[in-house]
C-alpha positions in Angstrom: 21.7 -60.5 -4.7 18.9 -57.7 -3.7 19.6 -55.0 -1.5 16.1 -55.3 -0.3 15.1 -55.7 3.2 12.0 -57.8 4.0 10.7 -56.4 7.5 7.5 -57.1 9.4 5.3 -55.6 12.0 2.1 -56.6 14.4 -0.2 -54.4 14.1 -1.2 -54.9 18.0 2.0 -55.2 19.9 4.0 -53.6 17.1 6.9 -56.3 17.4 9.4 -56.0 14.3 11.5 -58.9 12.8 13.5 -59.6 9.8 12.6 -62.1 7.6 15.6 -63.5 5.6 13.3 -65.5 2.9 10.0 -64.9 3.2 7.3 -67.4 2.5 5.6 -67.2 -0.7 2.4 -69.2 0.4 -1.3 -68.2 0.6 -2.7 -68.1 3.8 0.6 -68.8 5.1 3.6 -66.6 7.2 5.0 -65.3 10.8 2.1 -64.7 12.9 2.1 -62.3 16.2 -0.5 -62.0 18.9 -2.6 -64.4 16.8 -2.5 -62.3 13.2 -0.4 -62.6 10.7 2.4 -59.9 10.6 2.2 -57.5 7.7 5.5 -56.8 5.4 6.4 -52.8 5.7 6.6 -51.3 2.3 9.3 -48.2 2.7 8.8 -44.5 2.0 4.6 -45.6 1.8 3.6 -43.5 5.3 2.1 -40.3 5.1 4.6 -38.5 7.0 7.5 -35.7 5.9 9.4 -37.3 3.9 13.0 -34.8 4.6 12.2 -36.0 7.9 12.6 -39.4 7.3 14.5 -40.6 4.1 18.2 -41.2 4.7 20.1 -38.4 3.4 24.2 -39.4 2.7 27.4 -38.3 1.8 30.0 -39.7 0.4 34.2 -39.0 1.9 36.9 -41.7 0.6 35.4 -44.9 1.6 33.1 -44.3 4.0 29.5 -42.9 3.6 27.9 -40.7 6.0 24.7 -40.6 7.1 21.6 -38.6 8.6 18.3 -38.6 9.2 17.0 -35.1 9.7 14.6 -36.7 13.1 13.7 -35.0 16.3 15.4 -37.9 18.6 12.6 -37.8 21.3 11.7 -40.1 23.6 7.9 -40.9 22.1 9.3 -40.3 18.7 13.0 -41.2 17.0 14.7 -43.0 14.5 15.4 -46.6 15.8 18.2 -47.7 13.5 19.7 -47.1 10.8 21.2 -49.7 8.3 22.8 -50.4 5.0 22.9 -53.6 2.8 24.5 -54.5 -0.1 24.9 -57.6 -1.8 22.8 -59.7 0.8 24.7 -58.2 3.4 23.7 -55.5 6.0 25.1 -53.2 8.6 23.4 -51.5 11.2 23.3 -49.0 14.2 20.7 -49.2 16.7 19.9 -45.7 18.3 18.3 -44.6 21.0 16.3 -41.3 21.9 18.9 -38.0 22.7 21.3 -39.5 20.1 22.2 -38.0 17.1 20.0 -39.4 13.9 23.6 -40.2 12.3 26.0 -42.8 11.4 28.9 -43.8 9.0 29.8 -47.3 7.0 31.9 -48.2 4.9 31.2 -46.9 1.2 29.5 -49.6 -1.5 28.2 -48.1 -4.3 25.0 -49.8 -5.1 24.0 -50.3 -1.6 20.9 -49.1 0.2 20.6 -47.3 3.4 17.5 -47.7 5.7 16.1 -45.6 8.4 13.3 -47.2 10.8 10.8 -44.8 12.4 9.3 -46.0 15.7 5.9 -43.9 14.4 6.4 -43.9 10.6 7.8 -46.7 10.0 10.4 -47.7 7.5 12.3 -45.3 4.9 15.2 -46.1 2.8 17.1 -44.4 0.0 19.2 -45.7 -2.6 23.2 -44.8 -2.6 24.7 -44.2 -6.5 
């Protein structure tokens, strides 16, 4: 199983979804406000990346982690999420919270962090 996460945004209204198996056709996929919806590749803005790649640590079984983000209203890290093995975990945040979270510990795994101006970042856990 991948731990990869296929996630798409419109370019005009900027609505996000997960896709769970994308399709593979030409000409072909979810469409928003009349154009197709373009896959986000993480880590690939030009933005400060110790800003935005999951940083984590590692006590017992659980795995702790931050997102060194100002949590502003016009700019914050969304949510944060980890998947392993096909499955994923996730905490939705919201501006004035804290750019943190905790799971439980899968070595393997990786931990995404979405970016409502930069986008999506994600870093892998050893």
């Amino acid at each position: 199983m991948s731990n990869e996460l296929i996630i798409k945004r419109c370019n005009s209204c900027g609505a996000i979804v997960k896709a769970i198996k994308d399709c593979k056709c030409s000409n072909c996929g979810i469409v928003c406000c009349s154009e197709p919806m373009r896959i986000l590749t993480p880590n690939s803005v030009d933005a400060a990346v110790e800003k935005h790649v999951p940083v984590y640590e590692i006590k017992e079984d659980r795995i702790y982690v931050t997102v060194n983000h100002v949590m502003e209203e016009e700019h914050y890290i969304e949510w944060i999420s980890i998947v392993s093995e096909g499955r994923e975990c996730i905490t939705y945040l919201k501006p004035g919270m804290e750019a943190k979270t905790h799971f439980k510990y899968i070595p393997g795994s990786t931990i995404y962090a979405y970016c409502n101006k930069h986008e999506l970042w994600k870093t892998e856990v050893k």
